[in-house]
C-alpha positions as CSV (number, residue, x, y, z in Angstrom):
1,X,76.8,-63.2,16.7
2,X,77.6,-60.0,14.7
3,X,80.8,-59.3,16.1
4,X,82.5,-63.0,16.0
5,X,85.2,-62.8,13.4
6,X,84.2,-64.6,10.0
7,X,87.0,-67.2,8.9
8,X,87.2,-68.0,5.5
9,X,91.0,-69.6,5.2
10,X,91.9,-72.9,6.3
11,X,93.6,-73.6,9.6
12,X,97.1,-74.1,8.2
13,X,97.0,-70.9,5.9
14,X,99.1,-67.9,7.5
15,X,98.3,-64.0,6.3
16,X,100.6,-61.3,6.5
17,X,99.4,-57.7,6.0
18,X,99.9,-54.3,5.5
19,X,103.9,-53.3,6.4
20,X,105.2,-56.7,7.3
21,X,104.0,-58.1,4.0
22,X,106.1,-54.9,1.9
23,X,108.6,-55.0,4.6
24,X,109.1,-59.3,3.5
25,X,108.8,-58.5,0.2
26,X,111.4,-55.7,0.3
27,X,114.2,-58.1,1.9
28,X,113.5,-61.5,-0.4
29,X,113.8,-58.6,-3.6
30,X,117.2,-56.9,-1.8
31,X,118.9,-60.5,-0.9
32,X,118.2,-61.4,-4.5
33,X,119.6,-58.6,-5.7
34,X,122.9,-58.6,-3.2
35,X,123.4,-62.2,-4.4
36,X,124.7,-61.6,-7.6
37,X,126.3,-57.4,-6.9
38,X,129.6,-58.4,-6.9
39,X,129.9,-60.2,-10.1
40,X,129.1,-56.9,-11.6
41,X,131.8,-55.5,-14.2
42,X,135.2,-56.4,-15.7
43,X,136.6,-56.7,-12.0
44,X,133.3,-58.7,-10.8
45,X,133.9,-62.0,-8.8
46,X,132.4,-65.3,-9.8
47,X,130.1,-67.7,-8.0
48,X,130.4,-71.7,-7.7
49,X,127.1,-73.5,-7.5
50,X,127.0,-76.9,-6.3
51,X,123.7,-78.9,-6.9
52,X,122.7,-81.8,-5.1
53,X,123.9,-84.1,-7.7
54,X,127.7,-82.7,-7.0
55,X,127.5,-80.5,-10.6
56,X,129.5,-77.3,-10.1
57,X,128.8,-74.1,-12.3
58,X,131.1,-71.6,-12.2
59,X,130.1,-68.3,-13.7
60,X,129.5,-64.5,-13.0
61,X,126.7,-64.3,-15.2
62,X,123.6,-63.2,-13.3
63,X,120.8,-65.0,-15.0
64,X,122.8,-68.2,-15.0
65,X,123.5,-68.2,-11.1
66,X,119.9,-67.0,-10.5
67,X,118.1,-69.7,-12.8
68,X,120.5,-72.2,-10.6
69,X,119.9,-71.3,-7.0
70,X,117.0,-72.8,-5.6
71,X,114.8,-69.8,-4.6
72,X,111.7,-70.8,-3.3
73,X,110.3,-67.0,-2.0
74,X,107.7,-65.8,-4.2
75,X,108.5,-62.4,-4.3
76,X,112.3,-63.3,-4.7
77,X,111.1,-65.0,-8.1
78,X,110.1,-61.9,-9.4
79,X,113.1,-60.5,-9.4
80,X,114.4,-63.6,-11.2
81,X,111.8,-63.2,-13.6
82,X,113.7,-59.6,-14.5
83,X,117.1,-61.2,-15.3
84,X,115.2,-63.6,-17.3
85,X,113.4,-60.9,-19.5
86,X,116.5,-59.3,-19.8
87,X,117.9,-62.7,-21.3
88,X,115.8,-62.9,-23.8
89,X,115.6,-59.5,-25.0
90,X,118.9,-58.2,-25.2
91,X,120.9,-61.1,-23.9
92,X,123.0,-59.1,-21.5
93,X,122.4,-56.8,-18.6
94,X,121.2,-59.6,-16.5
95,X,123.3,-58.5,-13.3
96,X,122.8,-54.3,-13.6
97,X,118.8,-55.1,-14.0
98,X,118.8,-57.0,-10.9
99,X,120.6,-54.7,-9.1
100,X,118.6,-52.0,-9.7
101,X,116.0,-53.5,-9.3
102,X,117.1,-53.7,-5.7
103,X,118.4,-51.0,-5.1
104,X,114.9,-49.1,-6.1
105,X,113.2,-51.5,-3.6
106,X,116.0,-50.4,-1.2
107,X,115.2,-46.4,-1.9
108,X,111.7,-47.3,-1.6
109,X,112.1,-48.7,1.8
110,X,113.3,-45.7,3.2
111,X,110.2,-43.6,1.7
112,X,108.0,-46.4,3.3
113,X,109.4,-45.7,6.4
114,X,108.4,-42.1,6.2
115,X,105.1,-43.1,5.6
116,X,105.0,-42.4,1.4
117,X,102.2,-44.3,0.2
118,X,103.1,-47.2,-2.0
119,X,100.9,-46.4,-4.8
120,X,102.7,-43.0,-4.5
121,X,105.8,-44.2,-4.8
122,X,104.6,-46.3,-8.0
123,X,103.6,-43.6,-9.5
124,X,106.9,-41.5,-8.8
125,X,108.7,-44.5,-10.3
126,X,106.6,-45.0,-13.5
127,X,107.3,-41.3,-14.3
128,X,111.1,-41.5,-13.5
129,X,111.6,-44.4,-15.8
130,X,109.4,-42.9,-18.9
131,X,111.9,-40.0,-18.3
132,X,115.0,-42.0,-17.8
133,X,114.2,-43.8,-21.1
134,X,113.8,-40.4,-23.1
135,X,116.9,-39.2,-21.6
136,X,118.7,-42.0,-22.3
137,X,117.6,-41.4,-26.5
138,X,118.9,-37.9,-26.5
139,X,122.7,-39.2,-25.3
140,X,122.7,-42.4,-27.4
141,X,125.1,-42.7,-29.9
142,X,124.7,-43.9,-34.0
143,X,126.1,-47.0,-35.2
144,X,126.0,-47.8,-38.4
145,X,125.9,-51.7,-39.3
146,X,129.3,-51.9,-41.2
147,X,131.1,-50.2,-38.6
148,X,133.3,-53.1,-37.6
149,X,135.3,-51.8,-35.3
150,X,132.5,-50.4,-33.1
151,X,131.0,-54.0,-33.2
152,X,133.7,-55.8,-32.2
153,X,134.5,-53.0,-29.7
154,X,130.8,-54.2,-28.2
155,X,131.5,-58.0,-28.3
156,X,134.3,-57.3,-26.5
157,X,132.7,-54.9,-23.9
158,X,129.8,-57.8,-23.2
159,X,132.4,-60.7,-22.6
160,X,134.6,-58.3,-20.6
161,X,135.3,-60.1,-16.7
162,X,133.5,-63.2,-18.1
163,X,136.7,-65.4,-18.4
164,X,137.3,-64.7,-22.1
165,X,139.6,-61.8,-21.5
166,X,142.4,-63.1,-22.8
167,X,141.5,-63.8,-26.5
168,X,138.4,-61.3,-26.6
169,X,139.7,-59.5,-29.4
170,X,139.7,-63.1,-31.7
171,X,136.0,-63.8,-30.1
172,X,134.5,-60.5,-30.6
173,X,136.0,-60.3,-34.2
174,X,134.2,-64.1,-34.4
175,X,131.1,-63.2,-32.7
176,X,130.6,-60.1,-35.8
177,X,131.0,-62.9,-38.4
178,X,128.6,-65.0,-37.1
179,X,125.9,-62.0,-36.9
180,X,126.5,-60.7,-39.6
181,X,126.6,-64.0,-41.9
182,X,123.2,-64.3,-40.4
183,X,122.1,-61.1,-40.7
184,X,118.6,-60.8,-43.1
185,X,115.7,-58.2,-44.1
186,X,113.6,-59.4,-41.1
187,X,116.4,-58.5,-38.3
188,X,119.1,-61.3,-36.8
189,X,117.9,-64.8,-35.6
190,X,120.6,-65.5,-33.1
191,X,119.4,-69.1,-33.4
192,X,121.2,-69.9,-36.4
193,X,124.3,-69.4,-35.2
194,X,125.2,-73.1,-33.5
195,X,128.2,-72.9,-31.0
196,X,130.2,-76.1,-30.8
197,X,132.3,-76.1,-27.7
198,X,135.5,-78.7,-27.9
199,X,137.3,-79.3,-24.8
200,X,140.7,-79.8,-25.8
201,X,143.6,-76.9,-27.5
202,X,143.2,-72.9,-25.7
203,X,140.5,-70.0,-26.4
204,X,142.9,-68.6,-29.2
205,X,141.9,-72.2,-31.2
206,X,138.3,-71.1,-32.0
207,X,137.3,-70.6,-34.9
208,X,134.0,-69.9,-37.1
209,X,132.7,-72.4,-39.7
210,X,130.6,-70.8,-42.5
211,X,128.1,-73.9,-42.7
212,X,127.5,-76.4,-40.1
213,X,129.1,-79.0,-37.6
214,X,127.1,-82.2,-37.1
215,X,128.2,-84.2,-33.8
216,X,128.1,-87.1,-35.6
217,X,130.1,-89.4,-38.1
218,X,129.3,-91.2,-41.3
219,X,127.2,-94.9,-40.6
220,X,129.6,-96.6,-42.1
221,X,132.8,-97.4,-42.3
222,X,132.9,-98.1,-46.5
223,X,131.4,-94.2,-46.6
224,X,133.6,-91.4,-48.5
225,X,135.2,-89.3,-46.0
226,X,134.3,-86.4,-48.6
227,X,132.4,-85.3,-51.0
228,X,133.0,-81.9,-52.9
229,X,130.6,-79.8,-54.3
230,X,128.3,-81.8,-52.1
231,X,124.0,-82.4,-53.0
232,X,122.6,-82.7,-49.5
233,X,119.6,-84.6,-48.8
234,X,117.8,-83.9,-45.2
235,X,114.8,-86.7,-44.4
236,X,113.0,-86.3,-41.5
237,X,112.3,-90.1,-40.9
238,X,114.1,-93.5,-41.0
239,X,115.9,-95.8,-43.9
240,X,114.5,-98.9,-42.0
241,X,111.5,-101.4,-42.6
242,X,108.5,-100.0,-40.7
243,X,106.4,-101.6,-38.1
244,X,103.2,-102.1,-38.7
245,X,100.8,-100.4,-36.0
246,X,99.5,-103.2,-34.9
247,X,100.4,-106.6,-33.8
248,X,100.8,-109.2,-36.5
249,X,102.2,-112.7,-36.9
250,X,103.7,-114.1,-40.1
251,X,103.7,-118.0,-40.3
252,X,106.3,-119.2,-42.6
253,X,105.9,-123.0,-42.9
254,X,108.5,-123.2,-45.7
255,X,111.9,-122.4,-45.8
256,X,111.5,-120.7,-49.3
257,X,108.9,-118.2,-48.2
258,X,111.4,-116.9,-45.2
259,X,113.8,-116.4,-48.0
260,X,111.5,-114.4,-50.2
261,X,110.2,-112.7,-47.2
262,X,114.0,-111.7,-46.3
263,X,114.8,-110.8,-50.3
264,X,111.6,-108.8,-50.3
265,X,113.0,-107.0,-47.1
266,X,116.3,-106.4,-48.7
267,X,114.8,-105.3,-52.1
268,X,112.5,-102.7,-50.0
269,X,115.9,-101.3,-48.3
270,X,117.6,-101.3,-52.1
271,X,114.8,-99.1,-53.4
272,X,115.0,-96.5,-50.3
273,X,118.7,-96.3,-51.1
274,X,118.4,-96.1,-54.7
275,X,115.7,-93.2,-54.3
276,X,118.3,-91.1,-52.7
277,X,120.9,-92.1,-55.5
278,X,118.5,-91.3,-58.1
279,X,117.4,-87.8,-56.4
280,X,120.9,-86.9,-57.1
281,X,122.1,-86.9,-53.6
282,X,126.0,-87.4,-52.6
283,X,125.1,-86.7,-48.3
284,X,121.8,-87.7,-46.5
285,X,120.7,-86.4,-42.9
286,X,118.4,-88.7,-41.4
287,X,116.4,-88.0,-38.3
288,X,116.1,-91.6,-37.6
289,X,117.8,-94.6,-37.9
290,X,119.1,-96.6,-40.6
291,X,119.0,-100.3,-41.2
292,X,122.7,-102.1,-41.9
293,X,121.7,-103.1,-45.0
294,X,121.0,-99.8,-46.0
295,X,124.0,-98.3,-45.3
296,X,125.8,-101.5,-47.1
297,X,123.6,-99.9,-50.6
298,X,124.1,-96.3,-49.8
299,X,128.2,-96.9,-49.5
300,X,127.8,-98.7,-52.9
301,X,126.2,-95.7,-54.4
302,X,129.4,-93.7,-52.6
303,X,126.7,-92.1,-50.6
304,X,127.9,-90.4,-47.1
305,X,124.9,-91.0,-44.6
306,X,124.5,-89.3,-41.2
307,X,121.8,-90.8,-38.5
308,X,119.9,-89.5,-35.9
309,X,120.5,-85.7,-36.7
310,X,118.7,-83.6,-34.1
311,X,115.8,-81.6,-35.2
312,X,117.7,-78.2,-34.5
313,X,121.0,-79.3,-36.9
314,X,118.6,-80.8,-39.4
315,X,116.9,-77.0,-39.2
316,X,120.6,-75.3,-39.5
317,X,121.4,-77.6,-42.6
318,X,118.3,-76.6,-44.1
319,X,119.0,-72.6,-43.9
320,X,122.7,-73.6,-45.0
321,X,122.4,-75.4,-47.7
322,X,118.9,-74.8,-48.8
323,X,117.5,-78.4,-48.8
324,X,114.1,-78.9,-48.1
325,X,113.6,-81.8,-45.5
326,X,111.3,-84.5,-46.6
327,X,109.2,-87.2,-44.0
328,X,110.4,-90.1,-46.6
329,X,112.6,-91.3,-49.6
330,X,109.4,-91.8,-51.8
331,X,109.0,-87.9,-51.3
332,X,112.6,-87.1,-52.1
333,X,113.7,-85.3,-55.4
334,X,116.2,-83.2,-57.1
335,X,114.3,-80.0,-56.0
336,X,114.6,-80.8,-52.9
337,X,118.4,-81.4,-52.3
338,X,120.6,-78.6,-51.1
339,X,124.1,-77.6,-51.8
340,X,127.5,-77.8,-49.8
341,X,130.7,-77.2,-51.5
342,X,132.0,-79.8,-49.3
343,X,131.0,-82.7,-46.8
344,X,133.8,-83.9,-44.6
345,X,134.1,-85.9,-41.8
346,X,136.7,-84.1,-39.4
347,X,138.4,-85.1,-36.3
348,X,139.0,-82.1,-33.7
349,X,139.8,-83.1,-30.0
350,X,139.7,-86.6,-30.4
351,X,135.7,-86.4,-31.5
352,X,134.8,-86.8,-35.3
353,X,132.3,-84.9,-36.8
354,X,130.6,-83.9,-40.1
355,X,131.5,-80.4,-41.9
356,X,129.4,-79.3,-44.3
357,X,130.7,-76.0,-45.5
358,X,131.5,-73.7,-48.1
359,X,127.9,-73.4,-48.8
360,X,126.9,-69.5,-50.9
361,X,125.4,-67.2,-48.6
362,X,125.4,-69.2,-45.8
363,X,122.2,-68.1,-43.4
364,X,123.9,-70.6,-40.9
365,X,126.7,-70.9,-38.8
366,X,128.6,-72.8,-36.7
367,X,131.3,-71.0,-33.9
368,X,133.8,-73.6,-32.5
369,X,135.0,-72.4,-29.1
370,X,137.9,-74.6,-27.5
371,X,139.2,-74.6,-24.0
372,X,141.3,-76.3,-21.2
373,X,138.4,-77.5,-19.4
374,X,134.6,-77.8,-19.8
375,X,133.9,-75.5,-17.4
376,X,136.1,-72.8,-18.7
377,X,134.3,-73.4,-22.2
378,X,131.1,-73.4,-20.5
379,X,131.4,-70.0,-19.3
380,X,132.7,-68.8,-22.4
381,X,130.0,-70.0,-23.9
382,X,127.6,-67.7,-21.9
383,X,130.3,-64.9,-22.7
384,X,129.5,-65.5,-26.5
385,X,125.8,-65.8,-26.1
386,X,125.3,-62.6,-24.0
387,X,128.2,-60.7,-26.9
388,X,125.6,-62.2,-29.5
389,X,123.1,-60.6,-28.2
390,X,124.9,-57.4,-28.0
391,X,125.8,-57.1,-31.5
392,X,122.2,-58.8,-32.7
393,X,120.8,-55.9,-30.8
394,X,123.2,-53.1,-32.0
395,X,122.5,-54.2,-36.0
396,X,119.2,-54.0,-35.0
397,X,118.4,-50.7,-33.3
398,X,121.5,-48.4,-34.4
399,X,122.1,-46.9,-31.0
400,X,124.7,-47.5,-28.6
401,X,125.7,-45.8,-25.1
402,X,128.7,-45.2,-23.6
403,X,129.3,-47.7,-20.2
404,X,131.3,-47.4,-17.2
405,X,128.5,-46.3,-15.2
406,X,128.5,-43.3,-17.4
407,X,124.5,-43.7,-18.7
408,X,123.3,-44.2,-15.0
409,X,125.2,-41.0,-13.6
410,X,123.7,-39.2,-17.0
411,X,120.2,-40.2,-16.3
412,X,120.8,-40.1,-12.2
413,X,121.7,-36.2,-12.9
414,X,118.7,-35.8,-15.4
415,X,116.6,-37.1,-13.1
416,X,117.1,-34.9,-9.9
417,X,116.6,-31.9,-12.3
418,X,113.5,-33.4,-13.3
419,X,112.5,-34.2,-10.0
420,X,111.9,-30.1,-9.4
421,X,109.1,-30.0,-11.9
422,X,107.1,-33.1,-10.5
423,X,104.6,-31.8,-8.0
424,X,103.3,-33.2,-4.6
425,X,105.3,-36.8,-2.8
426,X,105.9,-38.2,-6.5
427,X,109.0,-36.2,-6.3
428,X,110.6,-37.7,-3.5
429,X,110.2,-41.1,-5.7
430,X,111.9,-39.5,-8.8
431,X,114.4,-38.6,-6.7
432,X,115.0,-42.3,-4.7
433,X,114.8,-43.4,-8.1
434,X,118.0,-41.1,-9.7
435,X,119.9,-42.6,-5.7
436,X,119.0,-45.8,-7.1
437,X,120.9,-46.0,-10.4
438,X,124.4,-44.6,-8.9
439,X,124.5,-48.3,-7.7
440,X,126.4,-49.4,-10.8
441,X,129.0,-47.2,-10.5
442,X,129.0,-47.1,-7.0
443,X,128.7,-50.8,-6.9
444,X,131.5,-51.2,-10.4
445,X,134.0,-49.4,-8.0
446,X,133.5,-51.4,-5.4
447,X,133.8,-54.9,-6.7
448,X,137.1,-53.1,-8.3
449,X,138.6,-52.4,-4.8
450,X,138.2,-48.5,-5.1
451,X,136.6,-46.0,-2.9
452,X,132.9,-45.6,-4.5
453,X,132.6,-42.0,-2.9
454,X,135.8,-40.4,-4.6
455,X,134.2,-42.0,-7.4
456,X,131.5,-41.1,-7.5
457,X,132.5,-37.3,-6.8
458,X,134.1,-37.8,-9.5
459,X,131.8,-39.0,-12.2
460,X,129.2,-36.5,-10.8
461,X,131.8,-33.9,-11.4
462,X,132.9,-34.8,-14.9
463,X,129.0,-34.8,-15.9
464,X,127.9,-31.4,-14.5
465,X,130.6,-30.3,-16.6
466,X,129.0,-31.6,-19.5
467,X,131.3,-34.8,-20.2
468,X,128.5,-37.3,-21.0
469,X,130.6,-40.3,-21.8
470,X,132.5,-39.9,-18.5
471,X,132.5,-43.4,-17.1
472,X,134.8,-45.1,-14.2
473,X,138.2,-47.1,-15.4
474,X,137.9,-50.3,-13.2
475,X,141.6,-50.9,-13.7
476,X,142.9,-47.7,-12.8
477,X,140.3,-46.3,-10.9
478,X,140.4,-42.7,-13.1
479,X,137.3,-41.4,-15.0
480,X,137.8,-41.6,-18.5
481,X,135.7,-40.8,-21.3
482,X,134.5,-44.0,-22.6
483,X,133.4,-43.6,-26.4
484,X,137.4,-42.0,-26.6
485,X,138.1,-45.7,-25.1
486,X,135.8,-47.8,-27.2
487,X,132.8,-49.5,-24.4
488,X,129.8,-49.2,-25.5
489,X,126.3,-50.8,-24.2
490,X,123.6,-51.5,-26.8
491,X,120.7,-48.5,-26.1
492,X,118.0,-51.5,-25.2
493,X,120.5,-53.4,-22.6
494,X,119.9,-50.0,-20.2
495,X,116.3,-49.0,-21.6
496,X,115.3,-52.6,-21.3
497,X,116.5,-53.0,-17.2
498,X,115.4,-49.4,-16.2
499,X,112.3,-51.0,-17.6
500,X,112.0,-54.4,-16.3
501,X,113.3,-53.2,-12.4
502,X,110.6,-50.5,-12.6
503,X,107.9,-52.8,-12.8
504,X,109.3,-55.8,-10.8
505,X,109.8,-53.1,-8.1
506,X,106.4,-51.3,-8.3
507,X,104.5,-55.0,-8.7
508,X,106.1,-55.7,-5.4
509,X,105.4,-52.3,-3.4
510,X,102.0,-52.7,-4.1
511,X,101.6,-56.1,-2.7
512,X,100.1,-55.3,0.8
513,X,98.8,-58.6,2.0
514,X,100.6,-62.5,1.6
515,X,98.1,-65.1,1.6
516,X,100.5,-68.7,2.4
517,X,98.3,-71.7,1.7
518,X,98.4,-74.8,3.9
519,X,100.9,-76.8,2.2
520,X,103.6,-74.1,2.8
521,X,102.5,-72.3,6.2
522,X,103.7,-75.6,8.0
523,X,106.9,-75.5,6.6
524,X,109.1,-74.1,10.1
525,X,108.3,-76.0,13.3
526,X,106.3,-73.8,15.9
527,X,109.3,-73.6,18.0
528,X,111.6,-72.1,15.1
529,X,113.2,-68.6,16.6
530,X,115.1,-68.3,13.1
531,X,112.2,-67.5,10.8
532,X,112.3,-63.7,9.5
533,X,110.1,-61.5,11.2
534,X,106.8,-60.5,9.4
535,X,106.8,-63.7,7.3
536,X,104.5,-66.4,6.9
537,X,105.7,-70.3,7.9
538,X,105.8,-70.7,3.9
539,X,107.5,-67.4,3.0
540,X,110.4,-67.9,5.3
541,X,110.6,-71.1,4.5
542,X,110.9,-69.7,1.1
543,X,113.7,-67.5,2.2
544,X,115.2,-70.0,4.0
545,X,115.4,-72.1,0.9
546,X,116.9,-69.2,-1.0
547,X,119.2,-68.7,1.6
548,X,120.3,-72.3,1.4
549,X,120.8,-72.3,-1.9
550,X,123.0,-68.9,-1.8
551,X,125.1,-70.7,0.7
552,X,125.9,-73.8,-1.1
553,X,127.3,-71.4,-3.7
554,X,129.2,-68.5,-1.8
């Protein structure tokens, strides 16, 4: 009895341990990471996802394709999960954090191979990056806030190879407006700038309205198209008789009573509108609806009315203007109103909508971006957002870096001379970990058709010499010094993905067993000779999901 084996999972639950489990891991985190390589840079391809609905999405940004394709492998989401972080912090990067993270699980499978001990190799790591980011401090460059031209020269670097080539110097000199208009004591809120994309006229017709743009029009047709030097109203609620909560039946047995019970209705919607005359208001947002016989008083009182505003342009119009949203009319007053110096409804592509601009120190924006198609507008769009982010972080922190590869063959440099001083099998991880980073130059000179070894030579060579802003030209191949040419990286794009791979990749070294529960061990049939070796019915079912869902986009 005390040698029989003691089974504690369910029949239908597969384990894998030990090296199959790092070796499974290793290959979901590497075919994530090759997914998205060769949209990387200004000469990076794009991808065309096609979801089972027929949508396409066609787009080279990496936390875009990576949030669309259906991966399924657990370990694979991690590695999602970096692109994401990198979204939200910084805004761009996406792609270079991705692929380092790979690229470090790709080192480390080597090491593993050679019998390094995973917790070694996480420990090698953790130093490398602490010293990566110190390194990366000492070559970073000042900005001030009011240096335009560096701005814009950052806008333009983020949206380079994104489809916005063409007209990036108009958008980046747009996208420093925008931040800058909402630029405050507490930092940027990125979230009050609201991009309207038009489909209709070319790129070259954007354009950036200090105020906001309501996709809506006026209720009615009597309305004022405008109204100058404009007292806004915002009321988060309806101009229509309310229900009551429960059920009730009126009996009218007299013709008389219906019609007072009709005037009374009427009188009811006369007060509403005559409470937002008397407030002193000449525009009202409402969040709901409003009754016809409402709009019939509020065009008598030459009153421009806008329904059904969403919560986030109700927000907007608040920070523009500086009304004060109300639940009701009967709360409404002249303190609360805000101030446009003008209200127009506009026509642009065929669409009309509501302007409210000229409003003083507008804390709220709107960008109009127009295009040929939606999907070329789309993936400007995602240019603009990650060039937001960008700037937002430059005004923020200050620091900048030079790009073109040039801060990973810095710190890759730094690193192996580091690497001497770390004692005992940790220093065979710092140095995996400096190989690791020369995959964005190597892999920015691939995707641009050049040889990545002459390249690399070369960008090794131009930094031993002391040339820290050396960086590769992916148009002509040469290694130029790229603060002379104007690209520049935000500090926290690089410090943020050294960061975020680092941990994604340790987290997933040090995973040594995979527990698959029932519901996804049965997921291949018995007889499947296809499933990837090492894995678990539910992980390579996982993969094979990925895998699907990378095909129907390549």
């Amino acid at each position: 009895m005390g040698n029989q084996p003691l089974i504690v999972l369910s029949e239908d639950s597969q384990r894998t341990s030990g090296e199959d489990a790092q070796s499974m891991n290793v290959q979901a985190g590497k075919a994530v990471a090759e997914s998205v390589r060769t949209t990387l840079g200004p000469k990076g391809m794009d991808k065309m996802l096609v979801d089972s609905s027929g949508n396409v999405i066609v787009t080279n940004d990496g936390v875009t394709l990576l949030s669309e394709m259906e991966i399924d492998h657990p370990a694979a989401d991690m590695i999602v999960e970096v692109a994401e972080t990198q979204e939200e912090e910084v805004g761009d990067g996406t792609t270079s954090a991705v692929v380092i993270a790979g690229e470090l699980l790709s080192q480390a499978e080597d090491l593993l191979d050679q019998d390094i001990h995973a917790t070694t190799l996480a420990q090698g790591y953790r130093e490398a990056a602490e010293e990566a980011t110190e390194a990366l401090e000492e070559v970073a460059i000042d900005v001030d806030e009011d240096d335009t031209d560096v701005l814009e020269q950052i806008a333009a670097t983020a949206m380079t190879g994104k489809g916005a080539e063409n007209a990036k110097d108009l958008l980046s000199e747009l996208v420093v407006e925008a931040v800058r208009a909402v630029a405050g004591d507490d930092g940027v809120d990125t979230d009050n700038i609201k991009v309207e994309k038009v489909v209709g006229g070319s790129i070259e017709n954007s354009e950036l309205v200090e105020g906001v743009i309501v996709d809506k029009e006026r209720v009615s047709e009597n309305m004022p198209y405008f109204a100058e030097d404009a007292n806004v109203a915002i009321i988060d609620g309806d101009l229509e008789i309310k229900e009551t909560e429960i059920d009730a039946e009126v009996n009218v047995t007299d013709p008389d009573q219906l019609e007072q019970f009709l005037e009374q209705e009427e009188q009811q919607l006369k007060e509403m509108a005559q409470g937002v005359a008397d407030a002193g208001a000449d525009v009202v947002f409402v969040d709901g609806g409003i009754d016809d016989m409402a709009q019939h008083y509020l065009a008598q009182e030459n009153i421009i009315a806008v329904r059904r505003v969403k919560s986030s342009d109700q927000s907007q119009l608040a920070r523009a203007t500086g009304a004060t949203p109300v639940s009701s009319v009967d709360d409404l007053t002249e303190d609360d109103l805000g101030a446009a110096g003008s209200v127009a409804q506009k026509e642009i592509a065929g669409d009309q909508r509501i302007f409210v601009e000229d409003v003083d120190d507008a804390q709220a924006v709107t960008l109009i971006l127009r295009g040929g198609t939606e999907h070329v507008i789309d993936e400007i769009d995602r240019a603009i957002e990650d060039s937001l982010g960008v700037v937002r972080t430059t005004i923020e922190d200050g620091k900048v870096l030079a790009g073109g590869g040039a801060p990973e063959i810095e710190l890759s440099l730094a690193l192996r001379d580091y690497a001497d001083s770390v004692g005992g099998r940790e220093q065979l991880a710092v140095e995996a970990f400096a190989d690791a980073l020369e995959v964005i130059p190597r892999t920015l000179a691939e995707n641009a058709g050049l040889d990545p070894i002459d390249s690399l030579v070369e960008l090794r060579s131009a930094h031993d010499g002391g040339d820290t802003g050396a960086g590769l030209d992916a148009y002509t191949g040469d290694t130029i010094d790229m603060d002379a040419e104007g690209v520049y990286e935000p500090l926290r794009v690089k410090t943020q993905a050294i960061e975020s791979a680092t941990e994604a990749a340790v987290m997933l070294l040090r995973i040594d067993d995979v527990i698959a529960a029932g519901d996804l061990a049965v997921s291949h049939d018995d007889d499947d000779d296809d499933m990837p070796a090492g894995g678990p019915g539910g992980m390579g079912g996982g993969m094979g999901g990925m895998g699907g869902g990378m095909g129907g986009m390549m």
